[in-house]
C-alpha positions in Angstrom: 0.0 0.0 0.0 1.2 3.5 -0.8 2.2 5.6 2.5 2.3 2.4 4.7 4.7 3.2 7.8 5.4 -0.7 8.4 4.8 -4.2 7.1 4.2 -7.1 9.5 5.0 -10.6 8.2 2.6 -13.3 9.4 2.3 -16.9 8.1 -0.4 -17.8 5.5 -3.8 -18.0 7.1 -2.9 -16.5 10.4 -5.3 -13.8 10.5 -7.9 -16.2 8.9 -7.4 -18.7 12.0 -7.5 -15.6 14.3 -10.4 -14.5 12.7 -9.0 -10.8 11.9 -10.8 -9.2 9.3 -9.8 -6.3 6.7 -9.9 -2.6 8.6 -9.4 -3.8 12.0 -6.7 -2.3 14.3 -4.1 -4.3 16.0 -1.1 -3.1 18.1 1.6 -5.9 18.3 2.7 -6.4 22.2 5.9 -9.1 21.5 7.4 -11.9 19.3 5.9 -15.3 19.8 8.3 -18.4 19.0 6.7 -20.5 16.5 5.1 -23.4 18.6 6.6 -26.4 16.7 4.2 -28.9 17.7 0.3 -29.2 19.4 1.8 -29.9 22.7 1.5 -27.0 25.1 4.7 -24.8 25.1 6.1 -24.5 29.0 6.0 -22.0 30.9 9.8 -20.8 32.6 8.9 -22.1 36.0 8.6 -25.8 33.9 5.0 -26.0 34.1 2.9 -26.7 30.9 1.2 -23.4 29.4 -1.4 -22.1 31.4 -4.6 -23.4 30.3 -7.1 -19.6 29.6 -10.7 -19.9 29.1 -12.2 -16.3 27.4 -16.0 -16.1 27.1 -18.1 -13.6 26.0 -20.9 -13.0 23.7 -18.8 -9.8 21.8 -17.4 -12.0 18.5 -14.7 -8.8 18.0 -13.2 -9.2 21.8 -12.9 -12.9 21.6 -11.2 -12.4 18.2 -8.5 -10.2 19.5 -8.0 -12.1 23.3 -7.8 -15.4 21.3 -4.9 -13.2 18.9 -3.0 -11.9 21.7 -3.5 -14.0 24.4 -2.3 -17.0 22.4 1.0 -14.9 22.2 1.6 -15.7 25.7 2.4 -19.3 27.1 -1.3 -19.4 27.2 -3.5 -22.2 26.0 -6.3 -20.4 25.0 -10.0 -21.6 24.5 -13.4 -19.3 23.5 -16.5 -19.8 24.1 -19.2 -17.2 22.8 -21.7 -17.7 25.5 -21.3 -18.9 29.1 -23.5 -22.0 28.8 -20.7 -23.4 26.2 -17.8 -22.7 28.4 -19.6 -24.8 31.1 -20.2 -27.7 28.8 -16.6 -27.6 28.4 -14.6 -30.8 29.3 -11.6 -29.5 29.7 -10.9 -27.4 32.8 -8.8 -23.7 33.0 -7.0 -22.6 35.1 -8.1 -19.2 34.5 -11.4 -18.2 33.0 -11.6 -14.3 31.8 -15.7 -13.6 31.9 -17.2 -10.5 30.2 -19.6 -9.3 32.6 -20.6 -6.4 30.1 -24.0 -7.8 29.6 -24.7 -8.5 33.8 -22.9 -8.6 36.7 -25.3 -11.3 38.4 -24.7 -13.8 35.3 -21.2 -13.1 35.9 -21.4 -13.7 39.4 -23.4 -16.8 39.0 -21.1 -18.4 36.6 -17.8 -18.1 38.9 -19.7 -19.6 41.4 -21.2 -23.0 39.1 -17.5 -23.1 38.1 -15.7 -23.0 41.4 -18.2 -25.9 42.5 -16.9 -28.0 39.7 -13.5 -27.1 39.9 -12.6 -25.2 43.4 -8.7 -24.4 41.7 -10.6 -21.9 38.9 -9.2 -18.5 39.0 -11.3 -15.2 37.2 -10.1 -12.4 35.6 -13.5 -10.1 34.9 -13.6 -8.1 32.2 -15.9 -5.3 30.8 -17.3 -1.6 29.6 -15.6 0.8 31.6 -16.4 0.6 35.2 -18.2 3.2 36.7 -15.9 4.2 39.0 -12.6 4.1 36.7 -11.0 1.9 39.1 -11.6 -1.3 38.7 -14.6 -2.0 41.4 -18.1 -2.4 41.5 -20.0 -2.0 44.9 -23.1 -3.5 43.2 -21.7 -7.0 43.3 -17.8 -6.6 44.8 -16.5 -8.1 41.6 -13.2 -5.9 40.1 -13.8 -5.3 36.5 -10.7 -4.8 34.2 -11.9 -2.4 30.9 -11.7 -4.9 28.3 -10.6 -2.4 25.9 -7.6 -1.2 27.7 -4.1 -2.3 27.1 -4.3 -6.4 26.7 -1.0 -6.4 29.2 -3.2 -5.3 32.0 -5.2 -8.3 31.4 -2.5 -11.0 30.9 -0.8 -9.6 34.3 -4.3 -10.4 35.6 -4.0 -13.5 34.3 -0.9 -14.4 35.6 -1.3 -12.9 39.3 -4.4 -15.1 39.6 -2.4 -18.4 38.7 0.0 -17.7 40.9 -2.5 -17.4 43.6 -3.6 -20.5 42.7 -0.3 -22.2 42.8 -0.1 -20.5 46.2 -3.1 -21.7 47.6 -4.2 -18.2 48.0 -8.2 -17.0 47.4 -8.0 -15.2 43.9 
């Protein structure tokens, strides 16, 4: 394209598996290695890749949190609605939850998944919280803007598996 500041180089059918479409914006956080096989890539501490769960019923945010979550030593798996995700066989050990349709649903699902599997951290995500900082009184759940900078969610991420490693209440 004439006046284009960069090109990024991406193997064929990347942004087709990613489900990227012409026009939309991405910012590139950090270089991936190329996975070489389907076997989880490990994490520094030796442990497999942390296994994420992302569901919400916005098609664009699941596109981009599969995109640049997958970056990360992150096994990632979405689900567009929250009944799917607790079909699912296979456990996470974190599930990120966008609560911008309700609170309560979002509530309620932590809770049906905790029962099933008490190890489950949650990273909530969202519109912009009322407050701009993160809480909301109404249900005492802190709600990350989903459509702030991705690294703010993957350190979410990570804090709450280390909690869970630690035993601690996420």
């Amino acid at each position: 394209q004439r006046r284009a500041h960069a090109v990024v180089e991406l193997p064929p059918g990347a942004l087709e598996r990613a489900g990227v479409q012409a026009g939309e914006r991405m910012s590139l956080v950090r270089h991936a290695p190329p996975v070489d096989s389907d076997v989880p890539e490990r994490r520094t501490d030796g442990d497999a890749a942390l296994r994420v769960a992302v569901a919400s019923p916005d098609s664009r945010f699941l596109r981009v949190a599969q995109f640049l979550l997958s970056r990360q030593p992150f096994d990632v798996e979405t689900f567009r609605d929250t009944r799917s995700l607790m079909k699912s066989r296979t456990p996470s050990d974190v599930v990120v939850l966008d609560s911008s349709t309700s609170l309560a649903t979002t509530a309620r699902v932590m809770r049906e998944l905790t029962v099933v599997n008490p190890a489950t951290r949650f990273v909530v995500v969202g519109e912009a919280p009322p407050n701009g900082n993160g809480d909301t009184a109404a249900h005492a759940l802190r709600v990350l803007p989903k459509w702030d900078s991705f690294d703010r969610i993957v350190e979410e991420i990570l804090s709450a598996s280390q909690s869970q490693r630690d035993g601690k209440v996420a």
